[in-house]
Residue, then its C-alpha position, 0 to 999 in steps of 0.5 A: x567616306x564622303x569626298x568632295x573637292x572645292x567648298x561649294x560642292x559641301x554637303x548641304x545635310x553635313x551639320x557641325x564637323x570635328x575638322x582636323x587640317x593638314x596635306x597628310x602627305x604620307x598620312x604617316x605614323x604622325x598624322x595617324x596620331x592626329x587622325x585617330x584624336x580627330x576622330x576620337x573627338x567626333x565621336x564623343x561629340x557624335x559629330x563627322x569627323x572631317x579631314x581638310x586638305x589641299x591640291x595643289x601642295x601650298x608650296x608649289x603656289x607661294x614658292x613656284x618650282x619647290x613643288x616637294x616630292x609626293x609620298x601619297x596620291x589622292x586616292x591613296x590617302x582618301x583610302x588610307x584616311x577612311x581606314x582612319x575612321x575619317x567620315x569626310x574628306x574635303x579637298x581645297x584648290x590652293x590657288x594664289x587667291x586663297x594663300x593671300x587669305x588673312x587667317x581670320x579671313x580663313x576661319x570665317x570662310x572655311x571653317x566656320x561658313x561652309x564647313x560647321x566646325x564644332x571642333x579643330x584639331x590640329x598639329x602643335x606646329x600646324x599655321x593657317x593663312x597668308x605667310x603663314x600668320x596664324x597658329x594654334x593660339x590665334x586658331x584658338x582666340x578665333x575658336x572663342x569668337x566663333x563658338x569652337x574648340x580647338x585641341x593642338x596635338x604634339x609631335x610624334x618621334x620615331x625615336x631613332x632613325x640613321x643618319x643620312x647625311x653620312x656625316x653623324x655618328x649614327x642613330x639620331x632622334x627623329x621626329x616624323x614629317x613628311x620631308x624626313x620620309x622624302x628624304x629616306x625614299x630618295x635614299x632609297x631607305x625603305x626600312x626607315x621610310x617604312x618605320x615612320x610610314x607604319x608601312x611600306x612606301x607605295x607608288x601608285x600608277x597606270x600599268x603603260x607598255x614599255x619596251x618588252x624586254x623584260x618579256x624577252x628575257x624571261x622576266x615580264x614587268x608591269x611598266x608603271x607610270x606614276x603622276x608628276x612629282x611622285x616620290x620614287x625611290x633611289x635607282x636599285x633593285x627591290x624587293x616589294x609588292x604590287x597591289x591591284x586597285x579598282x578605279x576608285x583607287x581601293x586595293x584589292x589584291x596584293x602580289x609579290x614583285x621584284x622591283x627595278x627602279x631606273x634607265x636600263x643602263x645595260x641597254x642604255x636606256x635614258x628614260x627612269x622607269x618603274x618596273x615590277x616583276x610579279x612572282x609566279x603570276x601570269x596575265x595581262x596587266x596593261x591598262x591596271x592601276x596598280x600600287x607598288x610597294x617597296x620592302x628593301x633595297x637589294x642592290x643598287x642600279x648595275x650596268x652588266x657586260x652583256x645580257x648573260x651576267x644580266x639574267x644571273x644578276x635577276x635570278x638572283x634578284x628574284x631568289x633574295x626577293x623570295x627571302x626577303x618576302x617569305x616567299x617559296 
């Protein structure tokens, strides 16, 4: 899949595009839905199919402060939109100048002018330009105009999820976005997150040294550093994976862990952290960058009398973790 970021660094050679439009934070149920039609549309006209997105989130630029958890990294969604069938990845800069652009003004510059489309397709509810004054009806008006189709794509639902507020009766319609995902992982609801991702939550990272401990005790972690505004789970105990990627961000190996998100409160630890312990794996991992993918929550962060009721608690960890992976 071709990538670029910033307009003027568009391919020269890329011809008329069949564009679909969005953060795809997550690239969930949802947004796979509306990929695949992007991408169905591209090759019935035998087109790219190109993706266009934006760093940083918009809302971080019109409303400083409210930059939104991140459910996927760049290079997490580059690989998860090229499995997608996506030919071509282009990402914006959102900057103040480029949100105060009229939504005519972005049809013509971006669309139009640098990336050919020949086909736009995008959300129902998707809004384009500043204060978000453009819909698909004017998107299709500017189609007309400029000699492109545009196909407005509903909602997907995962029909039912748990009420997490608490205060319903119970199992609510809902319809996928990326906020309701956030909400689930900051809950530290992995099974709803994962039925509206169409797969576990991941956390991408860089493999830093931590305190050792865990070595000390006779569990060794991979301490994970993730990006700024990454989307970590409740504080618990997990039963997951990490995934060993290479320096373009692809996965190449997968490996059983039990998961511990939180400050090591039985040492009183202040710093929240992410650390996987790899089952029946042995080797040095400073310095990977790795995923870490989260299947179900075992038990909320404790804090223990002493190390002897901590080293209980994690062997049990590591047995339900064993269970809950299918793992001898």
């Amino acid at each position: 899949m071709l990538r670029w970021r910033g307009l003027e660094a568009t391919p020269a050679d890329l011809g008329r595009t069949v564009v679909t439009i969005g953060m795809y934070d997550g690239v969930h149920r949802g947004h796979q839905h509306l990929i695949r039609t992007a991408v169905g549309r591209a090759r019935s006209l035998r087109r790219p199919a190109l993706l266009l997105t934006f760093d940083p989130h918009p809302s971080e630029v019109v409303r400083p402060g409210s930059h939104p958890a991140i459910l996927t990294s760049a290079d997490r969604k580059a690989e998860l939109v090229a499995e997608l069938g996506v030919d071509a990845m282009c990402v914006l800069p959102f900057t103040q100048e480029f949100s105060r652009l009229s939504p005519g003004e972005f049809t013509h510059s971006v669309l139009v002018e640098h990336l050919h489309c020949a086909q736009v397709v995008v959300g129902r509810n998707f809004t384009y330009g500043h204060k978000a004054a453009g819909n698909v009806e004017t998107l299709t008006a500017e189609g007309r105009r400029f000699g492109f189709g545009v196909e407005g794509v509903d909602l997907t639902s995962v029909g039912s999820a748990p009420d997490l507020s608490g205060d319903g009766p119970g199992a609510v319609p809902v319809t996928i976005s990326s906020t309701y995902i956030r909400a689930c992982v900051a809950a530290g609801d992995m099974a709803s997150a994962a039925l509206a991702l169409g797969r576990p939550h991941r956390v991408d990272g860089v493999v830093v040294r931590g305190d050792r401990r865990g070595r000390e005790l006779g569990y060794p972690t991979a301490n994970v550093e993730s990006a700024p505004f990454t989307a970590v789970p409740a504080d618990g105990v997990y039963a997951g994976a990490l995934v060993l990627r290479d320096l373009s961000g692809a996965s190449r190996s997968r490996h059983p862990a039990a998961i511990s998100v939180g400050s090591n409160p039985t040492f009183a630890g202040s710093r929240r952290t992410v650390e996987a312990h790899l089952l029946d794996f042995d080797g040095d991992l400073y310095g990977e960058h790795v995923g870490v993918e989260f299947v179900e929550r075992l038990r909320p962060m404790l804090t223990f009398a002493g190390v002897p009721e901590l080293l209980e608690a994690m062997a049990e960890d590591v047995s339900r973790t064993r269970a809950v992976l299918g793992v001898e």
